[in-house]
MDTraj code that builds the backbone (N, CA, C; nanometers):
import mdtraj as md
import numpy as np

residues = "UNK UNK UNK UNK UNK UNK UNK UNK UNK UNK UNK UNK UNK UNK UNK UNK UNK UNK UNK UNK UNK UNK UNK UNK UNK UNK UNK UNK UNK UNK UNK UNK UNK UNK UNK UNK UNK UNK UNK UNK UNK UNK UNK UNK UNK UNK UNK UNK UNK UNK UNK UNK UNK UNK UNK UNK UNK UNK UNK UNK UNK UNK UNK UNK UNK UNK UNK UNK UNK UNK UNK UNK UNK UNK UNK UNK UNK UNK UNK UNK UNK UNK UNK UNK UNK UNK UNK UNK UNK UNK UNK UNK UNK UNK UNK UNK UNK UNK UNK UNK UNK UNK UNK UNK UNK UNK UNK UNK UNK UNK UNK UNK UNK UNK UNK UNK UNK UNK UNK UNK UNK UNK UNK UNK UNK".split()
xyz = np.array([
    [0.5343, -0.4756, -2.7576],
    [0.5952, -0.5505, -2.6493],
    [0.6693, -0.4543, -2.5558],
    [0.6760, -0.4372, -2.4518],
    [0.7203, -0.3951, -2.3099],
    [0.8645, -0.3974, -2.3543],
    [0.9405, -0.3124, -2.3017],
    [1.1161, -0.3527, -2.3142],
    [1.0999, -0.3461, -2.1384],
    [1.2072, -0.4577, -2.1361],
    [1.2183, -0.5083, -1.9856],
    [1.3727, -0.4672, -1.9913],
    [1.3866, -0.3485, -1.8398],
    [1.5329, -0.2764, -1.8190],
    [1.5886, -0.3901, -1.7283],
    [1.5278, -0.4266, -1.6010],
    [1.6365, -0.4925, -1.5358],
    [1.4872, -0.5095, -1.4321],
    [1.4925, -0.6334, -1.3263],
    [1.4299, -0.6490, -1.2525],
    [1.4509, -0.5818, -1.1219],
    [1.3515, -0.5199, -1.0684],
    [1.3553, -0.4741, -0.9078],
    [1.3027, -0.6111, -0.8257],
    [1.3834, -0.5980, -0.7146],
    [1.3977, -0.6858, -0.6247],
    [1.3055, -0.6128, -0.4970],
    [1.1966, -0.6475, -0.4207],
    [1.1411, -0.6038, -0.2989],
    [1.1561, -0.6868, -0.1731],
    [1.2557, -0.6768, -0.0906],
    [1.2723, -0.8040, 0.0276],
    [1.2765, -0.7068, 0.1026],
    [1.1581, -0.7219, 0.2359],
    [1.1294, -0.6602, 0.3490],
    [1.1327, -0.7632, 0.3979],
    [1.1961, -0.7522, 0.5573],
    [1.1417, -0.8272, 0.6874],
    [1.1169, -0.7869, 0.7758],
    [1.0653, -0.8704, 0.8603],
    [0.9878, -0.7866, 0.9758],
    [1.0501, -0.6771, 1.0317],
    [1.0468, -0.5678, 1.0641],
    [1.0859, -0.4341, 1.1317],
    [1.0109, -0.3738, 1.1665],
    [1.0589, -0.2768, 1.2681],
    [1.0053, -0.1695, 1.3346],
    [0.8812, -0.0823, 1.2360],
    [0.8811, -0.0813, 1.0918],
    [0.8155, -0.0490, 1.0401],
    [0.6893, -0.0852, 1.0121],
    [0.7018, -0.2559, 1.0049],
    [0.5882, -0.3517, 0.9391],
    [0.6537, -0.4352, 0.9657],
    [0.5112, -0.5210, 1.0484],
    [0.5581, -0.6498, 1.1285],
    [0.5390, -0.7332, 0.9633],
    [0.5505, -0.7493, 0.8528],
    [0.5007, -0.8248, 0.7304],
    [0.6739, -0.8289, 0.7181],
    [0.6694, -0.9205, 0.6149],
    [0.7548, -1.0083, 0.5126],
    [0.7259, -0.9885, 0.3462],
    [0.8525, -0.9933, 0.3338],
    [0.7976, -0.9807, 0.1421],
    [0.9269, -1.0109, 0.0958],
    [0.9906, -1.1131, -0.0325],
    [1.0522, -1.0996, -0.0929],
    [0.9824, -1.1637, -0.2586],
    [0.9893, -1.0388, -0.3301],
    [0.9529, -1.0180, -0.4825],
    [1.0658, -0.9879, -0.5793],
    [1.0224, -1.0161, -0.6550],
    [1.0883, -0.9786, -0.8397],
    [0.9507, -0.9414, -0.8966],
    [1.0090, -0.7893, -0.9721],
    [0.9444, -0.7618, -1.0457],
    [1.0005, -0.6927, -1.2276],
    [0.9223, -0.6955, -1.3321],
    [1.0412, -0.6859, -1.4477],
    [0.9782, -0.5359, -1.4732],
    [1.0957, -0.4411, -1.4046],
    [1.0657, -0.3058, -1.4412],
    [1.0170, -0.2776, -1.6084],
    [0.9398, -0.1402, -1.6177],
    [0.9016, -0.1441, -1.7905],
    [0.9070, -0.0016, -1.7795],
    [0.9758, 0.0735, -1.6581],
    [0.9994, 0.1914, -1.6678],
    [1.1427, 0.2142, -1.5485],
    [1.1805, 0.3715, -1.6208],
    [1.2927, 0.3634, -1.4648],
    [1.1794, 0.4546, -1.3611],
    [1.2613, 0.4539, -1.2356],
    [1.1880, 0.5020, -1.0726],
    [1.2239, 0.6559, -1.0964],
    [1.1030, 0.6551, -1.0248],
    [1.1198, 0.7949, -1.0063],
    [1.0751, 0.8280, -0.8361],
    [1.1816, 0.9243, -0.7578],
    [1.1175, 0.9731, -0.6179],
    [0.9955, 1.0146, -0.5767],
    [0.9279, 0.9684, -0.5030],
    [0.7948, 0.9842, -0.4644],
    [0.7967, 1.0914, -0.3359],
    [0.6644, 1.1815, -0.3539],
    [0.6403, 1.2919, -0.2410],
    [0.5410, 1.2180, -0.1851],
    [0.4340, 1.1659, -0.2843],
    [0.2815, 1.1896, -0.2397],
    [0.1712, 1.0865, -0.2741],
    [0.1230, 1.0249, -0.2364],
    [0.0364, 0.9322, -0.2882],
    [-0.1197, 0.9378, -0.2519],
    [-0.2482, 0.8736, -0.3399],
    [-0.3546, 0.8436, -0.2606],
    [-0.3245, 0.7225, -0.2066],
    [-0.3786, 0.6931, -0.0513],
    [-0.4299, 0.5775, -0.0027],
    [-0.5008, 0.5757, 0.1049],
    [-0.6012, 0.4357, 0.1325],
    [-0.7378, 0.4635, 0.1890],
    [-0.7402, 0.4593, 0.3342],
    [-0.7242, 0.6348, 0.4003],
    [-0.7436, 0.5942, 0.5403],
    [-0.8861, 0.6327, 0.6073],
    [-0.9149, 0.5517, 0.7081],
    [-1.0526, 0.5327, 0.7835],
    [-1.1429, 0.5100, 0.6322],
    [-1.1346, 0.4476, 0.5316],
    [-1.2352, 0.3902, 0.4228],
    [-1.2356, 0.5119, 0.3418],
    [-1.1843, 0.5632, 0.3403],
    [-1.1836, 0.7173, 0.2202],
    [-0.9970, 0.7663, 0.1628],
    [-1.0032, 0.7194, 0.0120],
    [-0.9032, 0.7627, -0.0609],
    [-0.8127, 0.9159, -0.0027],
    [-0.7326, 0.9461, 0.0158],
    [-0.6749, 1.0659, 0.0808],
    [-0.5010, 1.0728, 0.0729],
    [-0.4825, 1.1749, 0.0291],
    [-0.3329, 1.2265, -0.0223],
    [-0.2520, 1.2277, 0.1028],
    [-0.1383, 1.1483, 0.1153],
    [-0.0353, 1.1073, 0.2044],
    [0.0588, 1.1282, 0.1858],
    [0.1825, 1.1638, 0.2924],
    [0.3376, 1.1579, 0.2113],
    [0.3436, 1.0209, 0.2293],
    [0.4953, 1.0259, 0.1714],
    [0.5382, 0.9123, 0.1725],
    [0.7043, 0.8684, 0.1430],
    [0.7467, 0.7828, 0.2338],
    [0.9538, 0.7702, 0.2190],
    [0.9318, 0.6016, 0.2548],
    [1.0707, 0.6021, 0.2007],
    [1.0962, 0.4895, 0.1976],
    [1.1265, 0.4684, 0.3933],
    [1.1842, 0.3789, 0.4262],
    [1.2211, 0.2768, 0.5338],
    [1.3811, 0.2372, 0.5507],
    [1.4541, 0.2773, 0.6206],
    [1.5482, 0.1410, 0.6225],
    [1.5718, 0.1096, 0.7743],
    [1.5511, -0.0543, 0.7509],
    [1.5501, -0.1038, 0.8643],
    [1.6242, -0.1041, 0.9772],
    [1.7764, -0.1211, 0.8859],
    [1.9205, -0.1011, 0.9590],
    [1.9250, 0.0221, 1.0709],
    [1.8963, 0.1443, 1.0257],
    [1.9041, 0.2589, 1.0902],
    [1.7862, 0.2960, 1.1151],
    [1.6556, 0.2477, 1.1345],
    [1.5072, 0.2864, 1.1477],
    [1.5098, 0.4760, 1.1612],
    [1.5603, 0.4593, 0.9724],
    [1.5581, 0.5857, 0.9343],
    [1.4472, 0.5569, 0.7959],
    [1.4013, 0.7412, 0.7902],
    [1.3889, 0.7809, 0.6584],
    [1.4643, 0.7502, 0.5548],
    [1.4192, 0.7056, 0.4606],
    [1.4654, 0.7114, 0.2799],
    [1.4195, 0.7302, 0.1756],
    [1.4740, 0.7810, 0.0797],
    [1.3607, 0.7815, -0.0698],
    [1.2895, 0.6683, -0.0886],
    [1.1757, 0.6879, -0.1245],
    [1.1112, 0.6195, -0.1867],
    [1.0769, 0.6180, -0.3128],
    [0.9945, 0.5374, -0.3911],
    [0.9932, 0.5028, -0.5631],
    [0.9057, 0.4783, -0.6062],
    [0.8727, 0.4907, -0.7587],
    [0.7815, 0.4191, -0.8019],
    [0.7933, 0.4053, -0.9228],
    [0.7775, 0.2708, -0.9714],
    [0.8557, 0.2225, -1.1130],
    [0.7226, 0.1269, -1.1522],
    [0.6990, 0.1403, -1.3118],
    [0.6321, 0.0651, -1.3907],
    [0.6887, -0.0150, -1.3769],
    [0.6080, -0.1645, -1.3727],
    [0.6440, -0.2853, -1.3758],
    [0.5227, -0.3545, -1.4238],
    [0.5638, -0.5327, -1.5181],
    [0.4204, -0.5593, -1.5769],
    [0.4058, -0.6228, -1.4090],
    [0.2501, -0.6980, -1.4523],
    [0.1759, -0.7225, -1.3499],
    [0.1236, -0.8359, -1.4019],
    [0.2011, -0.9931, -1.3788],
    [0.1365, -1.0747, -1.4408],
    [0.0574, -1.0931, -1.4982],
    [0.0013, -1.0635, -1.6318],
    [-0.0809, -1.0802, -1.6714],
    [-0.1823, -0.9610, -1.7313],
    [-0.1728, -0.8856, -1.6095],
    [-0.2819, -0.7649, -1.5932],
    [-0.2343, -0.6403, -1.6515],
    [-0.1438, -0.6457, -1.7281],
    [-0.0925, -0.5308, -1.8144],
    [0.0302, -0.4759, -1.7086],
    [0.0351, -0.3138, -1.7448],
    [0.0984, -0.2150, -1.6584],
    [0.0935, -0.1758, -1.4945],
    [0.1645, -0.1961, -1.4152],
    [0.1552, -0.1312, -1.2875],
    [0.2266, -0.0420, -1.2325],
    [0.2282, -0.0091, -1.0961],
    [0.3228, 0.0814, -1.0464],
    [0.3385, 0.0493, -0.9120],
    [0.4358, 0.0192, -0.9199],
    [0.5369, -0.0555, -0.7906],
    [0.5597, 0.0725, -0.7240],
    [0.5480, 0.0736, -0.6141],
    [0.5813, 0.1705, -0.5290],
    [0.6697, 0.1089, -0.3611],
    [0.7564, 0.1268, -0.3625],
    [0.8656, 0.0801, -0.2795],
    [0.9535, 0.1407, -0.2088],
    [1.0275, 0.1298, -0.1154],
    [1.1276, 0.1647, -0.0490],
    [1.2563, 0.1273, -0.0045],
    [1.3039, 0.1437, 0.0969],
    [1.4492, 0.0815, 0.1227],
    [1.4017, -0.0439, 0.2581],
    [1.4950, -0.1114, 0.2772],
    [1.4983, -0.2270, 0.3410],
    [1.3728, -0.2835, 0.4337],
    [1.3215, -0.1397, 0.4966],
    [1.2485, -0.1383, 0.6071],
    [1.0928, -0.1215, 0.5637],
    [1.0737, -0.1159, 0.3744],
    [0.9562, -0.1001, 0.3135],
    [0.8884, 0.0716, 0.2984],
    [0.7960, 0.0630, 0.2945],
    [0.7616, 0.2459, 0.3042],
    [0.6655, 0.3028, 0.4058],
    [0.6634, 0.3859, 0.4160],
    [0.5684, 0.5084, 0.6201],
    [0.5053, 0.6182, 0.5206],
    [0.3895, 0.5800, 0.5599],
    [0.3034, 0.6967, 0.5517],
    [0.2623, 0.7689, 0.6266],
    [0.2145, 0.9432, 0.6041],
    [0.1348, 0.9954, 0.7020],
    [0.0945, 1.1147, 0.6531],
    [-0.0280, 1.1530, 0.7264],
    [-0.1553, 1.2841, 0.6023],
    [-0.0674, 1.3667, 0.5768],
    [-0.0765, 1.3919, 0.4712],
    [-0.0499, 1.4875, 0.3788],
    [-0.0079, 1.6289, 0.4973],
    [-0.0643, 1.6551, 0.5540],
    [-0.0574, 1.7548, 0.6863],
    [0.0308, 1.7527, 0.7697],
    [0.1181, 1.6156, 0.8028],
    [0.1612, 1.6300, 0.8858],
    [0.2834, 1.6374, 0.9047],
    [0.3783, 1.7516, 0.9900],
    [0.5010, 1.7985, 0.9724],
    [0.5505, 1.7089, 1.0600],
    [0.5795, 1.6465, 1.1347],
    [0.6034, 1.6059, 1.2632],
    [0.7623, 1.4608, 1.1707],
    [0.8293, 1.4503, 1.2512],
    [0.9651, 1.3837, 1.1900],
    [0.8834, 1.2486, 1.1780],
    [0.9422, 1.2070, 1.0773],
    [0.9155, 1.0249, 1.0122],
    [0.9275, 0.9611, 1.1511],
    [0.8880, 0.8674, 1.2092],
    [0.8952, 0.7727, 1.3583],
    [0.7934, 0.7033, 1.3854],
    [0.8664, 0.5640, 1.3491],
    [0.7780, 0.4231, 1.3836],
    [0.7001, 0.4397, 1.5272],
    [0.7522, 0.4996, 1.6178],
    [0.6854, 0.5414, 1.7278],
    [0.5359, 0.6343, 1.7722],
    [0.5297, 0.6592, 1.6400],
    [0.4040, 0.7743, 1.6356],
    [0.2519, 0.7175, 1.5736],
    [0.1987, 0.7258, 1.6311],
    [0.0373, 0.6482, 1.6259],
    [-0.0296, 0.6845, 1.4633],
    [0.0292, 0.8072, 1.4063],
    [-0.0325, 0.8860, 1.3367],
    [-0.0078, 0.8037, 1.1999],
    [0.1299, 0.7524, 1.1795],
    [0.1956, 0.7336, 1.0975],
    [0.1905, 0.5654, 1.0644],
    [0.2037, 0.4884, 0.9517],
    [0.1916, 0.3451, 0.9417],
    [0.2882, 0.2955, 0.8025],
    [0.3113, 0.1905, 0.8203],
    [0.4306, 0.1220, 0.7076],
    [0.3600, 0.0181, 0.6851],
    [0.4240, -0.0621, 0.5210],
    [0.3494, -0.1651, 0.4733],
    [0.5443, -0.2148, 0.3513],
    [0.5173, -0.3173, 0.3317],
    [0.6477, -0.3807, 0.2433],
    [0.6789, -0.3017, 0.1348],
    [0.5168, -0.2353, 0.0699],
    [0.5241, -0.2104, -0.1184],
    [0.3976, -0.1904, -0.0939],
    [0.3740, -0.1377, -0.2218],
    [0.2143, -0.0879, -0.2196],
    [0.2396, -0.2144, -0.4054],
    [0.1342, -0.1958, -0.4625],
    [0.1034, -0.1859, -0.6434],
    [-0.0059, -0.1379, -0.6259],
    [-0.0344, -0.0162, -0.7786],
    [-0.1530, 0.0493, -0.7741],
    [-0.1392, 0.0644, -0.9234],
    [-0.2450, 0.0831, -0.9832],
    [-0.2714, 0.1028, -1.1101],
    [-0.2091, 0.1922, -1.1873],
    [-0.1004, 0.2013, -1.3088],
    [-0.0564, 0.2983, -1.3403],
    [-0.0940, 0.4053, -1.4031],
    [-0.1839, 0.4875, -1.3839],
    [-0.2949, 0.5750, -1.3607],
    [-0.3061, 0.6309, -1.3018],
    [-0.3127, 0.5648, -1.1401],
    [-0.3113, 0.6252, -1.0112],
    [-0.2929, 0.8036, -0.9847],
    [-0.3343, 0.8532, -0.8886],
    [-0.2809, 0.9917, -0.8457],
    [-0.1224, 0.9768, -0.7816],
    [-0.0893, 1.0161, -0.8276],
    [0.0863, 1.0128, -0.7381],
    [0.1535, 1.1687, -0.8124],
    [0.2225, 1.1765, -0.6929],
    [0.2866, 1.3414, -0.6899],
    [0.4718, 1.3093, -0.6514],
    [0.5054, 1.2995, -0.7788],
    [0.6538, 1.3256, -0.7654],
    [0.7827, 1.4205, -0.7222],
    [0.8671, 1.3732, -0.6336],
    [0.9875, 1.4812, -0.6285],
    [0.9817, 1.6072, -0.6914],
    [0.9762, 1.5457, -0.8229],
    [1.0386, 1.6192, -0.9284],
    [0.9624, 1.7177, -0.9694],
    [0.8418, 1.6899, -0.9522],
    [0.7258, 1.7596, -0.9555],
    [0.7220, 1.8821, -0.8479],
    [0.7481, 1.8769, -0.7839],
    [0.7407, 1.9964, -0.6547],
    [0.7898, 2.1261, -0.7090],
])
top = md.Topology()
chain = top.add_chain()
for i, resn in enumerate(residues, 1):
    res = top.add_residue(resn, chain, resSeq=i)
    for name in ("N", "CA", "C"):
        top.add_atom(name, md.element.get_by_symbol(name[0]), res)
traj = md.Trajectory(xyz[None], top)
């Protein structure tokens, strides 16, 4: 059986980041850890991205996370999340400052991806 630490809460609203909505509970089954790096699918092909959290308040950069959580049903997942404003991606390549303003770059509430997944941690660097 799973030991359940404490539930993460995901409530995004619409912002400068992502015109989407989200408010979730989920029952963590691991603690978070800071995220550098993720796969996700741009122009239809899997590809290594950074990645920070959001906050809406200050349409700033923030850490971002990613914490085991179950998945109704479907076993183990991995919540991947941010601060208020949800999380911004952009290629792996690109130096250029975090900004909702930049064509290059895109936000979404939360991702879930299989806990398996490729992901490249902080801590890891």
């Amino acid at each position: 059986m799973l030991e359940w630490r404490t539930p993460v809460f995901v409530e995004v609203d619409s912002n400068a980041n992502t015109d989407q909505s989200v408010s979730m509970i989920f029952r963590d089954v691991g603690l978070p850890r800071e995220l550098y790096c993720i796969k996700y699918p741009v122009d239809g092909e899997e590809q290594p991205v950074q990645i920070t959290g959001w906050d809406a308040g200050s349409n700033t950069s923030c850490p971002a996370y990613a914490c085991k959580v179950e998945e109704s049903g479907d076993g183990v997942a991995l919540l991947i999340y941010g601060g208020s404003g949800g999380v911004r991606m952009k290629s792996l390549e690109d130096e250029t400052q975090w900004d909702t303003a930049s064509s290059d770059q895109w936000g979404d509430t939360h991702l879930v991806y299989p806990a398996d997944c490729f992901i490249v941690y902080k801590d890891e660097l």
